[in-house]
Every structure is written in structure tokens, then in C-alpha cells.
C-alpha positions as CSV (number, residue, x, y, z in Angstrom):
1,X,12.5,33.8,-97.2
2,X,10.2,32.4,-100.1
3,X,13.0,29.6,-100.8
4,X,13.2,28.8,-97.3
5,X,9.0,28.8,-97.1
6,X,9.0,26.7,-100.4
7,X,11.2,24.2,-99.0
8,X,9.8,23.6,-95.7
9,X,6.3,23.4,-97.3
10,X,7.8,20.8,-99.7
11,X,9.6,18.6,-96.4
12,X,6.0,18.8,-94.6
13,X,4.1,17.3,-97.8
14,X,6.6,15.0,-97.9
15,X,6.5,13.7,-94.2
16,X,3.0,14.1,-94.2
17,X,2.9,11.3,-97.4
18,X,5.0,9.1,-95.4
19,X,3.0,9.5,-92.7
20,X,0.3,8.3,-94.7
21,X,1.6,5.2,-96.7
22,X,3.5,4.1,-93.1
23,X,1.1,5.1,-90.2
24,X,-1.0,1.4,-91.5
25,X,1.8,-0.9,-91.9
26,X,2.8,0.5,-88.7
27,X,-0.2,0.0,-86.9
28,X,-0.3,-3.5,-88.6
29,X,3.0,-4.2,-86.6
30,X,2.3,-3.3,-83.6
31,X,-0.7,-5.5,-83.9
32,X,1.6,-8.7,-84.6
33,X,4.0,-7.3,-82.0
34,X,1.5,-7.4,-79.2
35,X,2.0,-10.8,-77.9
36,X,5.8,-10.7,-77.6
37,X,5.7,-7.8,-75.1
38,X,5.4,-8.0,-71.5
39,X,4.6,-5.9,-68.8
40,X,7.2,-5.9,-65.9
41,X,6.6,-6.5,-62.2
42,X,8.0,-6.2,-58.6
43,X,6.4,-8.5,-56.1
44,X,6.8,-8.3,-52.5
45,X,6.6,-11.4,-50.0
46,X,3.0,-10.1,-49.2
47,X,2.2,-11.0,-52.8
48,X,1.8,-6.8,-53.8
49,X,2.6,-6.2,-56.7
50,X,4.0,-3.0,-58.8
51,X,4.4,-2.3,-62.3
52,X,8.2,-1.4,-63.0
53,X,8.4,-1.2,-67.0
54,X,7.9,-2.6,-70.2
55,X,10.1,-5.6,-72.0
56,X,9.9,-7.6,-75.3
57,X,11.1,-10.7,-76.5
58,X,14.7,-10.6,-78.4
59,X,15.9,-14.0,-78.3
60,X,14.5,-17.7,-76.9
61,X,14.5,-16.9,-73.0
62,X,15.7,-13.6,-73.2
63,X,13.8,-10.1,-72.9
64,X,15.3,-7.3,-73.8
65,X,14.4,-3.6,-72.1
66,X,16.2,-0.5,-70.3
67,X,18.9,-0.7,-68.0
68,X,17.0,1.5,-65.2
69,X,14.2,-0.8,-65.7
70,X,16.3,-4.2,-65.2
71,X,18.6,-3.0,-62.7
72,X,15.6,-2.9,-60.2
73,X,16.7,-7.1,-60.1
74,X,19.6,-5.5,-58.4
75,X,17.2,-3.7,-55.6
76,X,15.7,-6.5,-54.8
77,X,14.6,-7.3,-50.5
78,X,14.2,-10.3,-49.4
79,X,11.3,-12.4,-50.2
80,X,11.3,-9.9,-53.6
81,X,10.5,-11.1,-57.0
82,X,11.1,-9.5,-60.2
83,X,9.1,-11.0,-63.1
84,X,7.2,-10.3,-66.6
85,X,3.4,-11.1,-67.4
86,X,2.2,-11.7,-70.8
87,X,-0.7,-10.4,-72.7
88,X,-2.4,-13.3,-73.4
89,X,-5.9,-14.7,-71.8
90,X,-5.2,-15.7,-69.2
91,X,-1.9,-14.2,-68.3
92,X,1.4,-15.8,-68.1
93,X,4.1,-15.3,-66.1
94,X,7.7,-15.5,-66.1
95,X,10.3,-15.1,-63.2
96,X,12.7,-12.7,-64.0
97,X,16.3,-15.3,-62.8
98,X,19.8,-12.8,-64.3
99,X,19.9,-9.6,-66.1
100,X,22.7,-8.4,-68.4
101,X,23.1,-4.5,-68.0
102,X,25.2,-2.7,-71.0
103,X,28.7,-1.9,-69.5
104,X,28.4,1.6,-70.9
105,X,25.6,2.3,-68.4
106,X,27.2,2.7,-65.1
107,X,30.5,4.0,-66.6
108,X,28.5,6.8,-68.5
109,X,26.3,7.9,-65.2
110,X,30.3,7.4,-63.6
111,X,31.8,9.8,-66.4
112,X,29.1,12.4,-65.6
113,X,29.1,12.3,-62.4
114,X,33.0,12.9,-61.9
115,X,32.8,16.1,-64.9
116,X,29.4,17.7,-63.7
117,X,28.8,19.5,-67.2
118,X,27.0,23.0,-66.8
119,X,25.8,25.3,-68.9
120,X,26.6,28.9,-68.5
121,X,24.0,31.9,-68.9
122,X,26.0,35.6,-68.4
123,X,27.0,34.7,-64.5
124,X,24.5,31.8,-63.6
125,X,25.4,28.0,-64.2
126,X,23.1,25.4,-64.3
127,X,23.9,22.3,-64.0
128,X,22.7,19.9,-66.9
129,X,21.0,16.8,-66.7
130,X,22.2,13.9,-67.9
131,X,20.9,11.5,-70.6
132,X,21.6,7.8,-69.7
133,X,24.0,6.8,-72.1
134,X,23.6,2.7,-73.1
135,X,20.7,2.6,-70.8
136,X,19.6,-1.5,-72.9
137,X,19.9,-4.8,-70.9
138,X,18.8,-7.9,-71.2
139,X,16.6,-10.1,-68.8
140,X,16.7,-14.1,-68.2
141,X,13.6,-16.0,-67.7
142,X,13.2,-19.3,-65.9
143,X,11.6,-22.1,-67.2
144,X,10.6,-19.7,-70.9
145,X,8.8,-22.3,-72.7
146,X,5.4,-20.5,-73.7
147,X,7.4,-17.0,-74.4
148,X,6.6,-15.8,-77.2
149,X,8.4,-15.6,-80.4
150,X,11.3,-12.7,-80.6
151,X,10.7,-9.5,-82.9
152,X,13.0,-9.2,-85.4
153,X,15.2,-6.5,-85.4
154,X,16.2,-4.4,-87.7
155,X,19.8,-4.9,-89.6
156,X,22.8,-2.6,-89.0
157,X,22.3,-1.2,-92.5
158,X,18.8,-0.1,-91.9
159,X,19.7,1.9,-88.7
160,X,22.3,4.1,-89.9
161,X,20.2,5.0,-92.6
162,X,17.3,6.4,-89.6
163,X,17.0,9.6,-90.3
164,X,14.3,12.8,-88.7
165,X,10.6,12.4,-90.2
166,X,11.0,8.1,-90.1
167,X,7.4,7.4,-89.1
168,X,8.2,4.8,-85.8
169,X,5.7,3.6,-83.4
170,X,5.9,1.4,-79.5
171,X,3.5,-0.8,-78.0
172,X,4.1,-0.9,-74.2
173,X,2.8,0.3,-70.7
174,X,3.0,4.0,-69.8
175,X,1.7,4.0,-66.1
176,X,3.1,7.1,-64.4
177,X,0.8,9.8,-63.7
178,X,-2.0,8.0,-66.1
179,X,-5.7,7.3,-65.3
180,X,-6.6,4.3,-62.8
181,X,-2.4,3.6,-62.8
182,X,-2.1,3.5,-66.8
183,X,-2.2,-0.1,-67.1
184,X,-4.2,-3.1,-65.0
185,X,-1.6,-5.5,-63.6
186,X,-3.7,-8.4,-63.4
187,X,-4.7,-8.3,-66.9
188,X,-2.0,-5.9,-69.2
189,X,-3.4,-4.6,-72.2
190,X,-0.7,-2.6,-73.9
191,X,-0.9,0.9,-75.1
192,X,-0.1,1.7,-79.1
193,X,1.4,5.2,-80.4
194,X,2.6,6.1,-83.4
195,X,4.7,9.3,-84.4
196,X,8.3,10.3,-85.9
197,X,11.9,10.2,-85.1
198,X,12.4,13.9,-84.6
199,X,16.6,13.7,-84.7
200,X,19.6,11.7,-84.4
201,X,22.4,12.7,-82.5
202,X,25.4,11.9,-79.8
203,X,24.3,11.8,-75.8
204,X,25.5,15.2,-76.0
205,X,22.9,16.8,-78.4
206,X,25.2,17.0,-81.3
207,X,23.7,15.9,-84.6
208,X,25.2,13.1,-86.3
209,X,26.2,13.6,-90.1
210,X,27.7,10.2,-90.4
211,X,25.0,7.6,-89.6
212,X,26.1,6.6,-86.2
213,X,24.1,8.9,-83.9
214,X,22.8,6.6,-81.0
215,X,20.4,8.7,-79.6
216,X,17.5,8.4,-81.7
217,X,15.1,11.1,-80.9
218,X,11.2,11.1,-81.2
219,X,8.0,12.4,-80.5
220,X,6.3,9.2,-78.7
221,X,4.9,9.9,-75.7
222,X,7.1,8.6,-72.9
223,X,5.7,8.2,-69.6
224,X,7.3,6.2,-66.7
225,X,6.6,2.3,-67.1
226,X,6.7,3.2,-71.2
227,X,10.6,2.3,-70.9
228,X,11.6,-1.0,-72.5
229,X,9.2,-0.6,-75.1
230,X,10.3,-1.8,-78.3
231,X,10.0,0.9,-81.1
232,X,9.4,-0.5,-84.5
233,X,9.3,0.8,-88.3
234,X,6.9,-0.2,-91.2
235,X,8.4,-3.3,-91.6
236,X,8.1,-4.2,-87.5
């Protein structure tokens, strides 16, 4: 018990210095980031319009964000428009013309669907919810001269080596359930957190010891409209 107190005292002092030297830089990226990250919307012919999610810049034209958040392109009614506004003053906006859903997506929520996993407690089974698997697209603007410039991303190498305790921080738009709707439409002014990857495992919960666990866990809060938020390390 005093080896096991010792060491997790020592791994707390240790995240908390990381913390410290990171949680700056951090907040220094997110700061560049800002302009590269646009708020999401659903217009109806009426001219309404509703927040759907959050989406950055990856490539020239190209936004990248969830799947359930760009699949809403596919939901469309008549007369609908999907489309992303910038931060800037005044805002910009870009229509949303083809989206590019990973093919994983639909075959994961397919796979699930058909096996129905449940977990078992004496004589009571529950079934489990599922994570969505792949859940990444990418979205096609029209016309994206003035988009802003893509983040960088981060090399191959640098994610398998993401481990629990990695300081990590989003700039987005959480809107569900948040005061006067989270975010203003009209004018988006993203929200900035900061916190730590918390583990690293398959879509099944079991924790990868070989660097290629692709659900990266975290404490960030996540509200809905938060999804398609580009998380970033130190280095942005």
C-alpha cells in the first residue's frame, strides 16, 4: 500500500508539471487555431437557421469534422442548405456542396446492429451502447477562396506515441443544453477547454498496449454541437 501511495503521488506530480509547462502553449494554440474553425449550420428555405456542429480546416476547400455531424448533408429537405460560418468580423460563409463519410461508419453502426452486444449482470442483460466507430468525414466548400489556412496535423509517429495524462485542448461550439443556446449563430465565438487524454483503447474499451488504440479518451467537456472540434497538443 505505501509503494502503491508512493507511486501514484509521484504520476500526479508528474501530470500536474506537464500540466503546467503545456496548459500555455496550449492555450497559445488554440488562439492561432481560432480562425480556421467554423461553426456549422442547417438553413431552411425560410432562411432559419440551426447550429448542427463544429468543423476545421484540413486541406484547401476541405473541412474536416464527425460523420454524424456531416451526414446531416444527407437529411437535407428541399430548399435546405448545409453550410459553415467563420469567426471572423464580419462573418463568412461557405456552402457546404459534397461530404466524404469514412466507410467504417455505417459498417460499424451495421456490425452492431446485427450482434446486439449485452452485458450480463446475474440474470439481467443490458444491452450496451454503442460507440460510433470511424465516426470522421470530410466536407466540400464551394467557391473556398477566403477559407482559412488548414491546421497542421499531427504525424503518424506522434499519435501512437499519445498516451493517458497528454495535456490536449478543442476550440469549438458546445450548444446543447448551454445558456442562451451555447453559441450566437450570427456572430460564432468559439469556446476553449483544455484537459487530458484520460486512455487509449479499441471501440470496445480494451486498452491498447501497442500504440494503435483509436479511441482516444479524454476529459474535455463534450456537449452536442462540440463534435467536429479539432483537438490539438502543445505543438497545435
Amino acid at each position: 500500500r505505501v509503494e502503491f501511495g508512493a507511486l501514484l503521488e509521484k504520476s500526479q506530480k508528474e501530470l500536474q508539471a506537464k500540466i503546467k509547462v503545456e496548459e500555455p502553449k496550449i492555450q497559445e494554440a488554440l488562439a492561432r487555431s481560432r480562425k480556421s474553425v467554423y461553426l456549422v449550420l442547417r438553413k431552411n428555405p425560410k432562411g432559419q437557421e440551426m447550429g448542427v456542429g463544429t468543423a476545421w480546416v484540413g486541406a484547401k476547400g476541405v473541412l474536416a469534422t464527425n460523420a454524424h455531424v456531416a451526414e446531416t448533408f444527407e437529411k437535407l429537405e428541399p430548399g435546405e442548405t448545409l453550410f459553415v460560418r467563420s469567426t471572423e468580423s464580419p462573418p463568412r460563409d461557405f456552402s457546404v456542396e459534397k461530404i466524404l463519410l469514412n466507410p467504417g461508419y455505417k459498417e460499424f453502426q451495421e456490425v452492431w446492429r446485427l450482434y446486439t452486444p449485452v452485458q450480463v449482470f446475474g440474470v439481467s442483460t443490458q444491452v450496451l451502447r454503442n460507440i460510433p466507430a470511424c465516426d470522421v468525414a470530410l466536407m466540400y466548400v464551394a467557391d473556398a477562396a477566403g477559407l482559412a489556412d488548414p491546421l497542421p496535423l499531427e504525424p503518424l509517429a506522434g499519435l501512437e506515441k499519445l498516451q493517458a495524462g497528454d495535456v490536449a485542448g478543442y476550440i469549438g461550439f458546445p450548444m446543447e443544453n448551454m445558456v442562451l443556446g451555447g453559441a450566437n449563430l450570427k456572430h460564432p465565438s468559439p469556446q476553449n477547454h483544455v484537459a487530458h487524454l484520460t486512455n487509449l483503447t479499441d471501440f470496445f474499451l480494451v486498452q491498447s498496449l501497442s500504440g494503435d488504440g483509436q479511441l482516444v479518451q479524454h476529459a474535455l467537456p463534450a456537449h452536442g454541437g462540440a463534435s467536429g472540434s479539432p483537438i490539438l497538443n502543445a505543438r497545435g
